[in-house]
C-alpha positions in Angstrom: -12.9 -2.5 20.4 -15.0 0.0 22.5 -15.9 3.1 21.1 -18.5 3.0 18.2 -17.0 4.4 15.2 -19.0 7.1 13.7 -19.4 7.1 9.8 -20.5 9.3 6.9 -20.9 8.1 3.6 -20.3 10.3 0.6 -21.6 9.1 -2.7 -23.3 10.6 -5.5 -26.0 7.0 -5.9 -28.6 6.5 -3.7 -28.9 3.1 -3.9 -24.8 3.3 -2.8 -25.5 4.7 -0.3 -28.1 2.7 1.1 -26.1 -0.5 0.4 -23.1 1.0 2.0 -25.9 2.0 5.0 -26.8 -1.6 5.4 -23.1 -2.8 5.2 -21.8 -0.8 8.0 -24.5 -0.8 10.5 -24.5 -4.6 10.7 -21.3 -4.2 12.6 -21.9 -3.6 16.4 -18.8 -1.1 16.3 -20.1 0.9 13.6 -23.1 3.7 13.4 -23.5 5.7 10.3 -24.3 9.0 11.3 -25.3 10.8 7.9 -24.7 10.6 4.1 -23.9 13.2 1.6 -24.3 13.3 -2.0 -21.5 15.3 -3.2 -17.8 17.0 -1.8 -19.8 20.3 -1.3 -22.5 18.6 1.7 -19.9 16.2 3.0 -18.0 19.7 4.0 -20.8 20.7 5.9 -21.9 17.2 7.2 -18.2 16.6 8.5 -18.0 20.2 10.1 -21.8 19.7 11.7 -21.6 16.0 12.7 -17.8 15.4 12.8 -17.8 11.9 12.2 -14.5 8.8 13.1 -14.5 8.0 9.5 -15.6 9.1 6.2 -16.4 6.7 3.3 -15.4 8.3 0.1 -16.9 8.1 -3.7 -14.2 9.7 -6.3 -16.5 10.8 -9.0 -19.4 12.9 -8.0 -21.2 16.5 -9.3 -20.3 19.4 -7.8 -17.4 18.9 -6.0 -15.6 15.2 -6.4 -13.9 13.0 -4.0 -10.8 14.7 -4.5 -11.7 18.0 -4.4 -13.7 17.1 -1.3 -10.0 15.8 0.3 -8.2 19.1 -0.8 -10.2 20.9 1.3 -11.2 18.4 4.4 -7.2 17.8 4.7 -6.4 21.6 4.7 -9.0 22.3 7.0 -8.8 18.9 9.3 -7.3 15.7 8.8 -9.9 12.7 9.0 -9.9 9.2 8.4 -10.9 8.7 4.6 -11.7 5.2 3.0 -12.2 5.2 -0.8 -15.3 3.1 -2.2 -14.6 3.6 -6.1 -14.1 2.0 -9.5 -11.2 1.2 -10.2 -10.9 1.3 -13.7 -12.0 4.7 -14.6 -10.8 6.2 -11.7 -6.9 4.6 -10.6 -5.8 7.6 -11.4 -8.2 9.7 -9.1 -7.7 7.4 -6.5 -4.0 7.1 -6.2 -4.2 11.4 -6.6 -6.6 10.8 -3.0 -4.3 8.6 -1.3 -1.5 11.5 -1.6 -4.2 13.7 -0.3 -4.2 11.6 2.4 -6.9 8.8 2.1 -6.2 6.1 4.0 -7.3 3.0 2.1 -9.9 2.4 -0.8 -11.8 -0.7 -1.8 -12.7 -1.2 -5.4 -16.5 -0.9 -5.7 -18.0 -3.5 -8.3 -18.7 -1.5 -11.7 -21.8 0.8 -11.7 -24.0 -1.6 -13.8 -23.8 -4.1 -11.1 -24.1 -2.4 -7.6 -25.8 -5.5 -6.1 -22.6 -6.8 -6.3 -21.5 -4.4 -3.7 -22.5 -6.8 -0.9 -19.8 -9.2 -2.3 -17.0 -6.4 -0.9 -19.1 -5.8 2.5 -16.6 -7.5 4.6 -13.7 -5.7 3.4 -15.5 -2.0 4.0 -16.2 -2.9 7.6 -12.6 -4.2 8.0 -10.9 -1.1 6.3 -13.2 1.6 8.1 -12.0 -0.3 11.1 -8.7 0.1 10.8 -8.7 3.7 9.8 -10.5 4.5 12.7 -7.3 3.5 14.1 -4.9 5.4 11.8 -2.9 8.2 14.1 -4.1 11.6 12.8 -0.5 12.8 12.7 -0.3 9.9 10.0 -2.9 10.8 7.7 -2.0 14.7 6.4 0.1 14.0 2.9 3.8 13.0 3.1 5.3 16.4 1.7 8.9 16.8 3.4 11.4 14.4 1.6 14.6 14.9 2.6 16.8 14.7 0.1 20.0 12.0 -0.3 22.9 11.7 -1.8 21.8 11.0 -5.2 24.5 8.6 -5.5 26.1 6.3 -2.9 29.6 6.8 -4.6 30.5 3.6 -3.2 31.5 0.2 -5.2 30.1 -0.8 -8.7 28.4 -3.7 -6.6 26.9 -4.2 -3.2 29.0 -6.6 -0.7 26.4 -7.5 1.0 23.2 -8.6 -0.8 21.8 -9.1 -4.7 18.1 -8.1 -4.4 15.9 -6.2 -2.3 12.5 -7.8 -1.8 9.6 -5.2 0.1 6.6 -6.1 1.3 4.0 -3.4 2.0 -0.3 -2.6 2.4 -2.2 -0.1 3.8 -0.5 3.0 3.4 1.6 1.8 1.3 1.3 4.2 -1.9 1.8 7.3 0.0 4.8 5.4 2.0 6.5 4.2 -1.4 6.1 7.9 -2.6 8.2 9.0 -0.2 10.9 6.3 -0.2 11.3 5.2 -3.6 12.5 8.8 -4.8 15.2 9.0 -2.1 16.8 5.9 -3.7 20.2 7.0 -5.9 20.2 6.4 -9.2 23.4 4.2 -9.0 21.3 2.0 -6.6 23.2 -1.5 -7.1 21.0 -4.1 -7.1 17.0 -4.8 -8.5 14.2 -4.2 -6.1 11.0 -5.8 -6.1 7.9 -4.8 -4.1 4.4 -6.5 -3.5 1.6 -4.0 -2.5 -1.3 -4.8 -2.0 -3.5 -3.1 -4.0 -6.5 -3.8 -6.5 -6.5 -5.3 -9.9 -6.4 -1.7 -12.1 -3.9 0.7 -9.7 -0.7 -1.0 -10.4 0.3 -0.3 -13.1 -0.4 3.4 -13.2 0.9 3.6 -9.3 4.3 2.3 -10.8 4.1 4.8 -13.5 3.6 7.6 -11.1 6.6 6.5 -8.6 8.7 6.1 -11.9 7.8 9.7 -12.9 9.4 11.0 -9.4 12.2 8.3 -9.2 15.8 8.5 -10.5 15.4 4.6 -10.8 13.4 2.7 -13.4 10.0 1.5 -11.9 7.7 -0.4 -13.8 4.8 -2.8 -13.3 6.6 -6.6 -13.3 5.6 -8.7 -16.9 6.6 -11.9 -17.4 10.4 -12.5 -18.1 11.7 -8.8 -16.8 15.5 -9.4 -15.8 16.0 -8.6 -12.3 18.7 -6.0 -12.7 20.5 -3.1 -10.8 18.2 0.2 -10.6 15.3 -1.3 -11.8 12.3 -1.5 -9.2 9.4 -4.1 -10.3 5.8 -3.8 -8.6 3.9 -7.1 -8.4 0.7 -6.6 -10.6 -2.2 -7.2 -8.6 -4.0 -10.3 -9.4 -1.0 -11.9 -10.0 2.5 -13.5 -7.5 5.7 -12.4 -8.6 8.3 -14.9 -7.7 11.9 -15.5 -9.8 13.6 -17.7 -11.7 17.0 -18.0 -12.3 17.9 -18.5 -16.5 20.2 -21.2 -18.0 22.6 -18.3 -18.9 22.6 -17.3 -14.5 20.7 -14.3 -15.4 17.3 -14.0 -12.9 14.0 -13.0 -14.7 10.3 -12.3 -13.0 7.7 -15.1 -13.5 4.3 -14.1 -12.6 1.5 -17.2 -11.3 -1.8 -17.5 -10.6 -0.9 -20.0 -7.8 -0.1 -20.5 -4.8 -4.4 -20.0 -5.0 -5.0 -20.1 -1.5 -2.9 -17.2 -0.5 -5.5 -14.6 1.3 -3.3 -11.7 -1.0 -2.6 -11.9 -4.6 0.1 -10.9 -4.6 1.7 -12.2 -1.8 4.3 -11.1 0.4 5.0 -14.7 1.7 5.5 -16.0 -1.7 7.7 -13.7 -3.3 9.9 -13.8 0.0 10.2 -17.1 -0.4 11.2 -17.2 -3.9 13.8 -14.5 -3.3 15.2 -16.9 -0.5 15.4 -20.0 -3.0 17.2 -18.0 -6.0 19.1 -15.8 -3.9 20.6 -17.4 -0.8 21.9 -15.2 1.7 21.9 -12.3 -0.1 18.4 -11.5 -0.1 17.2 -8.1 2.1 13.8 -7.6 2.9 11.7 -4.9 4.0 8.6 -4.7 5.9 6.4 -1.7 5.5 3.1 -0.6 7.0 0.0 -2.7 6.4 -2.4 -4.8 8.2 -2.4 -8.5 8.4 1.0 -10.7 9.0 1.8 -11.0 5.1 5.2 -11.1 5.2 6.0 -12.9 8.4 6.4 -16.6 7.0 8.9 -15.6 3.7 10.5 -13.4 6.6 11.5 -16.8 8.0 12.0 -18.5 4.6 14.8 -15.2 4.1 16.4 -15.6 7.6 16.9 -19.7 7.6 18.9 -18.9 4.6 20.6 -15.9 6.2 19.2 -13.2 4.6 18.2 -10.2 6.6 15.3 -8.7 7.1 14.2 -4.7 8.1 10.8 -3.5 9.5 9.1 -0.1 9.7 8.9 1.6 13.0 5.5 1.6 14.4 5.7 5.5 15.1 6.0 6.0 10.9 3.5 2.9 10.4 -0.5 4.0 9.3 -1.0 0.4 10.3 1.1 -1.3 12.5 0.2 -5.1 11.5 2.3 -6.4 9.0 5.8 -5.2 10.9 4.5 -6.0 13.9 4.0 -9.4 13.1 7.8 -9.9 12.3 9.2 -8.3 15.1 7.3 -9.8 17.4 8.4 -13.1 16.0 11.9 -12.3 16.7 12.6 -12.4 12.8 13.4 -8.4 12.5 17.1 -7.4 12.2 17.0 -3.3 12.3 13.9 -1.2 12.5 13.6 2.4 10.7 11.1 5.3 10.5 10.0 5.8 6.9 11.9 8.7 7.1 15.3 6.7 7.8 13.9 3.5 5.8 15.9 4.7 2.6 19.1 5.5 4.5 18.6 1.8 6.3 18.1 0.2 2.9 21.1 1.3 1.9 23.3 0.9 4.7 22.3 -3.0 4.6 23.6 -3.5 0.8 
């Protein structure tokens, strides 16, 4: 990496912002070149000092994190990395990502901000990479273009019985474009693993169900994997299948594999959708960073599934697609904009 990516932190705590100080200036690539304490001075501070990358608290006086996006994004798209709690503020946070934040990172709860230093590998990383991000990429997805809402083909698809997606950085704001242009007559159960932390998955399900025509709902144990339902992994936990006495196939959730560097895992429930399913297994591979993805990718094609990627051009990261195609294990690749038209082509 050459250039030195030039950060402002916005946080209400000044002992957060210190920490967060410490944190990014041990990287060579990184100088912090201010900190605000609310929305209101990070306006200024980004106008004056016009900084790579801004690192974002949600809940603040004044003006919050997400009133600080509303106007940033309207005025100029930047490179925004949440550093929030998760449980009090999912909801906040998922409302910034369709603002346009790139990524976030679960800060540890208030009461224990030392803890903060536990996550300091992570913030480096993810400021990193949204240095990176294509400003074309980061204003809010807002056009959908609107499909059939039903195929109006057969009762069943000829061609596979589950559709398994894979998907990280980016991924919410990708998924809230996608999942609603999937018809409601959708044939066959589709089961995603985001990577996301423990806290956002279940309401990020309950927000894509709220825009969808299909039913999408955070995966519990012993859901039947059935035709226009769409299961999200809950983070902390793999989802992977099992196939009933009576044929039906139902979710299982596990702690384990343990050593997977993502819990969920792309890998793993690839894998377990090539073991139930065969050669009628589709997966999809979304934007993210990291290669998650690239060795149940080869579980599904040595049973003769197939497997779709995301163009680069629609990607905010580039990593986790890359990795297939560049393997030689990627059958078709689609913008997100033609992703859902792909999806259905292949069934």
């Amino acid at each position: 990496m050459g250039d030195i990516i030039r950060v402002l932190i916005v946080d209400d705590s000044a002992y957060v912002r210190k920490v967060v100080r410490q944190i990014l200036s041990r990287s060579p690539f990184i100088e912090v070149i201010g900190a605000a304490r609310d929305g209101e001075e990070a306006l200024e501070m980004v106008e004056r000092l016009n900084p790579d990358v801004v690192t974002l608290d949600l809940i603040m006086p004044n003006l919050d994190g997400v009133g600080f996006l509303k106007k940033q994004m309207e005025k100029r798209p930047i490179p925004v990395v949440i550093l929030s709690i998760a449980s009090d503020t999912s909801e906040l946070a998922l409302k910034a990502l369709d603002l346009g934040a790139v990524d976030f990172v679960q800060k540890p709860t208030a009461l224990a901000t030392e803890r903060i230093y536990e996550i300091a590998d992570e913030i480096v990383e993810k400021v990193k990479i949204a240095s990176e991000v294509p400003i074309k990429h980061i204003a809010p997805y807002v056009e959908k273009k609107e499909l059939p809402q039903t195929i109006a083909t057969k009762e069943t698809a000829e061609n596979v019985d589950i559709v398994v997606l894979g998907i990280s950085t980016g991924g919410p704001q990708a998924l809230k474009y996608l999942i609603p242009q999937l018809p409601k007559d959708f044939p066959v159960p589709l089961a995603i693993v985001i990577h996301m932390p423990v806290g956002y998955t279940e309401a990020f399900a309950n927000k894509l169900n709220e825009a969808s025509s299909l039913t999408v709902k955070e995966a519990k144990e012993g859901d039947v994997l059935e035709r226009g339902i769409v299961l999200i992994a809950p983070a902390g936990r793999h989802l992977t299948f099992k196939r009933r006495m009576d044929d039906i196939v139902v979710a299982h959730l596990d702690l384990r594999p343990f050593d997977t560097l993502h819990k969920p895992s792309v890998d793993v429930m690839f894998r377990s959708a090539a073991e139930i399913y065969r050669n009628r297994v589709l997966g999809v591979v979304m934007t993210g960073m990291g290669s998650d993805g690239k060795e149940g990718a080869a579980w599904i094609k040595a049973q003769g599934g197939k497997i779709i990627t995301e163009a680069e051009e629609s990607c905010i990261v580039y990593g986790m697609p890359r990795s297939i195609y560049e393997a030689g294990l990627s059958d078709e690749v689609y913008t997100l904009e033609k992703m859902a038209e792909g999806i259905i082509k292949n069934i």
